[in-house]
C-alpha positions as CSV (number, residue, x, y, z in Angstrom):
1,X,85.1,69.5,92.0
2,X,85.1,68.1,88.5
3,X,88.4,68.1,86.7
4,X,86.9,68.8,83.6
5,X,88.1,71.9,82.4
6,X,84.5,73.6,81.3
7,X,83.5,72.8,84.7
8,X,86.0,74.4,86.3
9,X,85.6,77.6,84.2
10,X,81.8,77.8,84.7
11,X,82.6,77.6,88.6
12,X,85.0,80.1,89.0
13,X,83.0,82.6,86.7
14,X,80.0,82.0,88.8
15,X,83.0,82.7,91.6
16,X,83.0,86.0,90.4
17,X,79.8,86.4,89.5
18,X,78.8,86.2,93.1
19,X,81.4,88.5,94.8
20,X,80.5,91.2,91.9
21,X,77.1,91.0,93.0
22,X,78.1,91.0,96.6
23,X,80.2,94.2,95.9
24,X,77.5,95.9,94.2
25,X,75.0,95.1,96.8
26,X,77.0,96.6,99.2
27,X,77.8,99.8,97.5
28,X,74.3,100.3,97.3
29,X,73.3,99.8,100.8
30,X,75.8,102.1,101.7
31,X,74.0,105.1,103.5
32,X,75.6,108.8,103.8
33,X,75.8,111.2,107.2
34,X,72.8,113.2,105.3
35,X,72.2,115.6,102.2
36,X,75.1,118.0,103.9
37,X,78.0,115.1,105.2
38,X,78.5,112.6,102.1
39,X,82.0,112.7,101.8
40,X,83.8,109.5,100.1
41,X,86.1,107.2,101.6
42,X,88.7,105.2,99.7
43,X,90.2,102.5,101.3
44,X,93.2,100.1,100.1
45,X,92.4,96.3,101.3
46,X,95.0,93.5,100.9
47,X,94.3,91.5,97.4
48,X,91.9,93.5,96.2
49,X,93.0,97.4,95.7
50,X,90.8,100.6,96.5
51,X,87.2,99.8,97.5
52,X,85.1,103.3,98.3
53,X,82.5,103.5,100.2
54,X,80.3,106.4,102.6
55,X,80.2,108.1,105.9
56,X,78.5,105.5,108.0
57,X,79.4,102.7,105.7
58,X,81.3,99.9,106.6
59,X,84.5,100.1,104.5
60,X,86.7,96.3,104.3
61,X,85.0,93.1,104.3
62,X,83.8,92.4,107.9
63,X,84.9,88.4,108.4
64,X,86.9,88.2,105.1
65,X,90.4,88.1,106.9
66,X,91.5,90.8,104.7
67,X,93.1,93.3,106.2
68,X,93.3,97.5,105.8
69,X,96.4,99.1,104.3
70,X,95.9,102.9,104.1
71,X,92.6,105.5,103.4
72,X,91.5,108.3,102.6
73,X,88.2,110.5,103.6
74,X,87.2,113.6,101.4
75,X,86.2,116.4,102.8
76,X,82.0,116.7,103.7
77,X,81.4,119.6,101.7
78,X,80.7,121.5,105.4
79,X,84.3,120.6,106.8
80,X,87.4,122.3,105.9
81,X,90.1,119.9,104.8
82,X,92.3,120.8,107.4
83,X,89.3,120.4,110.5
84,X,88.9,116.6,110.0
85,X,92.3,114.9,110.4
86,X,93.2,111.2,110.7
87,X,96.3,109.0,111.5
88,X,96.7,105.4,112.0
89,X,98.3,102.7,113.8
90,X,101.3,101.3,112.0
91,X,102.8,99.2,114.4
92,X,104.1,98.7,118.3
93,X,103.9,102.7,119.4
94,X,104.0,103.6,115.6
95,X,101.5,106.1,114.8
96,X,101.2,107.9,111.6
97,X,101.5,111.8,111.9
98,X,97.8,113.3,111.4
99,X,96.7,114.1,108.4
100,X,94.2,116.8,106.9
101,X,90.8,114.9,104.7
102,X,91.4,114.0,101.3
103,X,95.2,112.8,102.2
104,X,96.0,108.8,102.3
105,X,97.0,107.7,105.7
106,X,98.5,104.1,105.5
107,X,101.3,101.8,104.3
108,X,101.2,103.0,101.0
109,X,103.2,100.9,98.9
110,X,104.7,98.4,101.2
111,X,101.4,96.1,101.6
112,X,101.4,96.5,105.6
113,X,98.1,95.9,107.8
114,X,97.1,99.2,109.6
115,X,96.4,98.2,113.3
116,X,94.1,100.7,114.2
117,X,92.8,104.2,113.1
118,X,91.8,107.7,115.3
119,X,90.3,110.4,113.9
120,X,89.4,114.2,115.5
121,X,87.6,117.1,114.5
122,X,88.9,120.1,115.1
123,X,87.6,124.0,115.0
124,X,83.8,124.3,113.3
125,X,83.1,121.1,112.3
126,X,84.3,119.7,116.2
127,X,81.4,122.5,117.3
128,X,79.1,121.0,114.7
129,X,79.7,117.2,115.0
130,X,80.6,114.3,117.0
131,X,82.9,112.1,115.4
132,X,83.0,108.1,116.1
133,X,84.0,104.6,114.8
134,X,83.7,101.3,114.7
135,X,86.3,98.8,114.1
136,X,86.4,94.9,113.1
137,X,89.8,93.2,112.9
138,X,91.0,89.9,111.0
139,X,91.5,88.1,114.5
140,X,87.3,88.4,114.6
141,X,87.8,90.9,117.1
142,X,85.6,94.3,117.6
143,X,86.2,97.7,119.0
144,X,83.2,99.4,119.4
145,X,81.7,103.0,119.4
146,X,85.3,104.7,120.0
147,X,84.8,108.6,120.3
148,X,86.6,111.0,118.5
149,X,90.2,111.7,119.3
150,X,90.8,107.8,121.0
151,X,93.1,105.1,119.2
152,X,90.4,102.6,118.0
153,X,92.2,98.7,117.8
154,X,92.2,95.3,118.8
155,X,93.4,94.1,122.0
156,X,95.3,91.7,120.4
157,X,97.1,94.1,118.5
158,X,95.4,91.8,114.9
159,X,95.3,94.0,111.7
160,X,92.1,96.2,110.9
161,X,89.8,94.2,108.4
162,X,86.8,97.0,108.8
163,X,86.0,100.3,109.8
164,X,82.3,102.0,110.1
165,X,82.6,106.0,110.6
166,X,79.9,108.5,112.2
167,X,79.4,112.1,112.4
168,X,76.6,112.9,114.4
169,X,75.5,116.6,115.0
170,X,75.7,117.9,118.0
171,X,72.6,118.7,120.5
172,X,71.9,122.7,120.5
């Protein structure tokens, strides 16, 4: 790299310029649960702030090394609040206390990696839907396809980088 201070400046705005389009591209490629689940999730990722995304969109950067503080789902417009609940894994045997859609789960304020995430439905919407996830974690490892209602994490215990969540409908 040049010391030249215009180079410099050109390369870190084109930097940027490439991670904006990067972000952009991904919000767009985003795809919801259907015209009836599109419910938004907010995420908070280390050096970077809130980054939202959709029901079976991957939210975090897979591969960045970046790791998951806290989230927050709102509620599909066909699930009550209080029928899709959510906790986290904080540390060693700490686990969040569930919470109802729409509330943040995480180390809010305190800038510490979540370690895993479980989510349940309950009432209607666990008669409507099947709920799963998918988990990537800054170590490079993967849990897959965990069902509703099971502790998703790494083996190695590494902080959550990236989380993909499903609702499927169930068979009739």
């Amino acid at each position: 790299m040049s010391d030249d201070p215009v180079t410099r400046i050109l390369s870190a705005i084109e930097r940027l310029r490439v991670e904006v389009l990067s972000r952009i591209d991904r919000l767009e490629s985003v795809s919801g649960g259907g015209p009836d689940l599109v419910p938004e999730i907010v995420a908070h990722i280390q050096n970077i702030g809130d980054v939202e995304g959709k029901l079976g969109g991957w939210i975090g950067d897979r591969r960045s090394g970046r790791w998951i503080e806290g989230f927050r789902i709102a509620p599909p417009q066909n699930v009550a609040p209080e029928e899709l609940l959510y906790r986290v894994v904080l540390g060693r045997g700490q686990l969040s206390p569930w919470q109802p859609s729409g509330r943040f789960c995480g180390s809010e304020g305190l800038a510490l990696p979540l370690r895993g995430i479980c989510l349940t439905l309950i009432g209607q919407a666990a008669a409507n839907y099947e709920c799963s996830y998918t988990a990537t974690f800054v170590d490079g490892s993967m849990a897959g396809l965990t069902p509703g209602g099971q502790i998703c994490s790494a083996a190695t215990f590494a902080p959550l980088e990236a989380f993909q969540i499903n609702f499927n409908p169930r068979a009739r």
